[in-house]
N, C-alpha and C positions, 0 to 999 in steps of 0.2 A: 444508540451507539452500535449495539449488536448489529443492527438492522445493516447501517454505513461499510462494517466487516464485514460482514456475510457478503455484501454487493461488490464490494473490491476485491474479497479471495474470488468470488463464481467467475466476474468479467476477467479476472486477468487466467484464470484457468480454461480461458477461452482461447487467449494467445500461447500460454504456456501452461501445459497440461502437470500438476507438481503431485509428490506422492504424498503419501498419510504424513510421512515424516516432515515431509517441506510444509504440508498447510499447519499443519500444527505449530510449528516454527513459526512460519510465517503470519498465522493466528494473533499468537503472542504477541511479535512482536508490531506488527501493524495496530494494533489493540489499544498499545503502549503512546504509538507514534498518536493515534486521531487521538488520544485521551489528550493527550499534549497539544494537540492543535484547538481543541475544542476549550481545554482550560483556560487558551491564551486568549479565548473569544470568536475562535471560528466556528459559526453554528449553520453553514450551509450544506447539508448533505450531499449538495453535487459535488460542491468545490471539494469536499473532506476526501471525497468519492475521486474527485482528480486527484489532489494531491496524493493518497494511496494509493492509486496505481503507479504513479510516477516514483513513490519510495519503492514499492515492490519489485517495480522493472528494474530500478539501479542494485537492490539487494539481490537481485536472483542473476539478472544480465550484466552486473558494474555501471560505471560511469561512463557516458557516451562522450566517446572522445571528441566531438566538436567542441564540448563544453569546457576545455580540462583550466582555461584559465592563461595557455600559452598566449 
């Protein structure tokens, strides 16, 4: 599980470079998010791996407005 966090905070601080304060944050709560996906039965490291970057990008960047649902 560590291993899944570790690879989602480094790749996405590739696109977007965060401070102490943001990874630790973001640490947390990404932490939170794969425990949850992982308890619900997702046990693929890549996909865990997409799906956390994709939480990441909307918590640091917002929601992309193509998607908003209009």
């Amino acid at each position: 599980m560590n291993d899944v966090v570790d690879r989602i905070l480094n790749t996405y601080q590739l696109i977007r470079p965060l401070d102490a304060v943001q990874i630790s944050d973001s640490k947390r709560k990404i932490t939170r998010y794969i425990e949850s996906l992982a308890s619900s039965g997702q046990s693929d490291a890549q996909q865990l791996t997409v799906y956390g970057l994709a939480y990441l990008k909307e918590l640091h960047e917002g929601r992309d407005p193509r998607f908003t649902g209009c």
